[in-house]
DRENLODO-846536 format. One record per residue: x, y, z of N, C-alpha, C in turn; residue number from 1; residue in one letter. Coordinates in steps of 0.1 Angstrom, whole numbers, plus 5000, padded with zeros to 4 digits. Layout:
n.u,n.v,n.w,ca.u,ca.v,ca.w,c.u,c.v,c.w,k,r
X,Y,Z,X,Y,Z,X,Y,Z,NUM,A
...
# end
This chain:
n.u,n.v,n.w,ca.u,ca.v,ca.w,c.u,c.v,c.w,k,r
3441,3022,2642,3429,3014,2641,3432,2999,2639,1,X
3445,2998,2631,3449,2983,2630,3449,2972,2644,2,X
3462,2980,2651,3461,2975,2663,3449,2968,2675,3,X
3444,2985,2669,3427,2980,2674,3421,2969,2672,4,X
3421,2962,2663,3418,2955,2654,3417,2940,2659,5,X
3433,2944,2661,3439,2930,2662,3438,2931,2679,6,X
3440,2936,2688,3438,2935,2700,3418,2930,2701,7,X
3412,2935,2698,3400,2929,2701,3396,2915,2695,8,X
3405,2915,2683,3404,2906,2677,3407,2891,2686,9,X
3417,2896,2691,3425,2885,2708,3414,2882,2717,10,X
3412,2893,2723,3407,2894,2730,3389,2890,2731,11,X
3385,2885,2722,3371,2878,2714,3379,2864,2711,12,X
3388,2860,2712,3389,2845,2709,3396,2839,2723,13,X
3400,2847,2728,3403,2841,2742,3392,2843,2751,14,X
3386,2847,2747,3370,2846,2755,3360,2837,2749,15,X
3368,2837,2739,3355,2820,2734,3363,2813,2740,16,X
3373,2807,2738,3382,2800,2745,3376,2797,2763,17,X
3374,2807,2765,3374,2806,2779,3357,2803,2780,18,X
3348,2809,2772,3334,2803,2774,3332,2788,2771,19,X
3343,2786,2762,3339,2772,2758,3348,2757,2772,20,X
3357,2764,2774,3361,2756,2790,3347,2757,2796,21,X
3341,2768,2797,3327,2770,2813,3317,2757,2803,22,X
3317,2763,2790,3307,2749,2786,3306,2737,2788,23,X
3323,2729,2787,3325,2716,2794,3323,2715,2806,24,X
3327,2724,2815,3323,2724,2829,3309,2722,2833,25,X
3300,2730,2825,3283,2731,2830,3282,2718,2826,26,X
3282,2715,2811,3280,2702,2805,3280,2690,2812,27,X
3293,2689,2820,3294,2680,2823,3284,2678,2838,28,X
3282,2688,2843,3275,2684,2853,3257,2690,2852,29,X
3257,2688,2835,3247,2687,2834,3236,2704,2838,30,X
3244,2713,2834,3236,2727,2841,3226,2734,2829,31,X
3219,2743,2829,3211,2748,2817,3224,2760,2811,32,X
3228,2767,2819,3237,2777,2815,3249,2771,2804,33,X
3254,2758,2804,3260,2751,2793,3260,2757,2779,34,X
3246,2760,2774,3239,2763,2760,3241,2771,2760,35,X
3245,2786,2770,3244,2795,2772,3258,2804,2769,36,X
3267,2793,2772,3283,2799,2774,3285,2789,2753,37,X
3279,2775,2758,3283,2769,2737,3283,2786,2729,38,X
3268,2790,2729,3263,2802,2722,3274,2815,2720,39,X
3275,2820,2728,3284,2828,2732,3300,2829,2729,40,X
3302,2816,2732,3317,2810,2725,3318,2809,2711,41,X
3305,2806,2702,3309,2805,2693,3305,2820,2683,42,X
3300,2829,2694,3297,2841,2685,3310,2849,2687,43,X
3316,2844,2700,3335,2853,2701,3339,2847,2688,44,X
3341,2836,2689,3349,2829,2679,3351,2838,2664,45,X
3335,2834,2662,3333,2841,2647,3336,2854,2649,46,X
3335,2861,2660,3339,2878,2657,3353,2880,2655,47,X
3360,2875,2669,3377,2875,2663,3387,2867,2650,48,X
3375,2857,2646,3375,2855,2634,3379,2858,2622,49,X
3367,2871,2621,3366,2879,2611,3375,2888,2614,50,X
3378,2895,2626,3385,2904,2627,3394,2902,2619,51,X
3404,2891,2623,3417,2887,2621,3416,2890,2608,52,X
3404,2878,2601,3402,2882,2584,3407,2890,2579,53,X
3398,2902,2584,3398,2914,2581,3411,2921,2580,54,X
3418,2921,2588,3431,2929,2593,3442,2918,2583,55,X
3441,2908,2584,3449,2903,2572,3447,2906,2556,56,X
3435,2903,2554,3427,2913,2542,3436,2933,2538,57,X
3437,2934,2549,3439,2952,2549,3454,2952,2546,58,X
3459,2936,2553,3477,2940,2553,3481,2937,2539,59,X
3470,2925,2532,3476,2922,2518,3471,2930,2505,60,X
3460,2939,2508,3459,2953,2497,3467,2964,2499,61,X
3471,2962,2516,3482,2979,2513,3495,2969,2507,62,X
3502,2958,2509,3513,2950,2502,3512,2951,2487,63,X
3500,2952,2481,3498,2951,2467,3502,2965,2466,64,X
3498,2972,2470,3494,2987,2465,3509,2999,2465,65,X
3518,2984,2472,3529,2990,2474,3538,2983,2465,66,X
3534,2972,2463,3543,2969,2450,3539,2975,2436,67,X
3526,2979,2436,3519,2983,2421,3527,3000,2421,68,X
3532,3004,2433,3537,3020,2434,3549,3020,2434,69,X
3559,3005,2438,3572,3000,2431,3575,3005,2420,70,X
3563,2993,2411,3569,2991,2397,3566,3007,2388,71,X
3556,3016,2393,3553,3024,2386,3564,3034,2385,72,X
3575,3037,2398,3581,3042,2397,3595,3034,2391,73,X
3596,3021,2390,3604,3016,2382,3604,3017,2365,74,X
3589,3016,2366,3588,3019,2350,3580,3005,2349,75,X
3569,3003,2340,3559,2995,2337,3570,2982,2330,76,X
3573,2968,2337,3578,2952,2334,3570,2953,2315,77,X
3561,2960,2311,3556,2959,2299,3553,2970,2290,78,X
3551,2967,2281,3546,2980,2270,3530,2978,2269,79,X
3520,2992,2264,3512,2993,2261,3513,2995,2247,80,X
3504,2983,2234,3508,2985,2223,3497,2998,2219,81,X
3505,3009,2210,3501,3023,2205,3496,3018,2191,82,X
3484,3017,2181,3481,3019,2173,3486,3027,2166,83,X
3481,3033,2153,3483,3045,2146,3475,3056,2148,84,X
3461,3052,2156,3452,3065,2158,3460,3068,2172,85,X
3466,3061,2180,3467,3072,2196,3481,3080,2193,86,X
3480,3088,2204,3489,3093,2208,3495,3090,2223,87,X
3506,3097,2224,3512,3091,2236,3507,3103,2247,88,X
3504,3114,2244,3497,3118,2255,3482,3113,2263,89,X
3479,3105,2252,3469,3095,2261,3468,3086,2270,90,X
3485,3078,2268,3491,3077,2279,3497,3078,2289,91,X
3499,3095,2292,3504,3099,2301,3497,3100,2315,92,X
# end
């Protein structure tokens, strides 16, 4: 699904890319369709956008989630301070 992701992700920004070239083209010679390809370019834009976002988003919670599974099996960088009422099987 990542992959996926990121390939549509491309492939939505090189298509705004390329609507927004047809924009300067109409533009310049003044066509109605101009507004047509602006619109469109900038709704690729935003989609591959987000995608990317997204997929960047996904790569730096599984990164955390791998260092938090690191340390756990290294052993907690800290102590939890134990009162006199707990016990340590509350901890386990």
């Amino acid at each position: 699904m990542k992959k996926t992701k990121v390939t549509v992700a491309v492939a939505l920004l090189v298509q705004a890319v390329t609507l927004f070239v047809l924009f300067i083209l109409q533009a310049a010679r003044r066509r109605s369709l101009a507004e047509a390809f602006l619109a469109v370019s900038a709704f690729a834009a935003a989609g591959g956008g987000y995608l990317i976002w997204q997929t960047r988003e996904e790569a730096r919670e599984e990164k955390e989630a791998l260092r938090l599974a690191r340390e756990a099996e290294e052993g907690a960088p800290y102590e939890i301070p134990v009162d006199a009422s707990a016990t340590e099987k509350e901890f386990e």
